[in-house]
N, C-alpha and C positions, 0 to 999 in steps of 0.2 A: 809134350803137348801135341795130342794126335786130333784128328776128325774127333767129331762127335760122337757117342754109342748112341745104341738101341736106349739105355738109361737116362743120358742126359737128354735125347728128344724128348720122353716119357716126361721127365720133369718139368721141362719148360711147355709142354702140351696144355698139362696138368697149369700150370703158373698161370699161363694164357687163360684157361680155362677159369680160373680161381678170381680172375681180373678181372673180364671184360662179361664172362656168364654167355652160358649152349648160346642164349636167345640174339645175342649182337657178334657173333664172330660171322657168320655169314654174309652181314652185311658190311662190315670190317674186310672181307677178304674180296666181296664185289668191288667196292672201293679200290683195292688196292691193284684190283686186275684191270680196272678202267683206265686208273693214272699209268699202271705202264704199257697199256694199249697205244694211250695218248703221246705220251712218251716217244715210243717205236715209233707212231708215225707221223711225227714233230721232226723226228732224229732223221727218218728216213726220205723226207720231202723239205730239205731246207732252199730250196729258191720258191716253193709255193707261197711264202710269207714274202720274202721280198717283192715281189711282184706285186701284191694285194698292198704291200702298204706306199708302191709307187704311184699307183692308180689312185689312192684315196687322196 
């Protein structure tokens, strides 16, 4: 059991494609670039939240 090939990306492209259709994976992948935007910089600023919820 090695990396993946050229064939099995091909396949699961293709499967993605078969699933979700050209028209919704763009917005599927904006999504997904947003949450780990959000993510990085949750991960990257944690006393910013402590601070706002001592204040409130």
């Amino acid at each position: 059991m090695g990396s993946l090939g050229i064939i099995e990306w091909t396949l699961i492209v293709l499967i993605i494609l078969l699933f979700f259709g050209a028209k919704r994976i763009p917005g599927i992948a904006r999504t997904i670039g947003q949450s780990v935007k959000e993510f990085r910089n949750a991960k990257s600023e944690p006393g910013e939240d402590e601070d706002n919820e001592k204040i409130e």
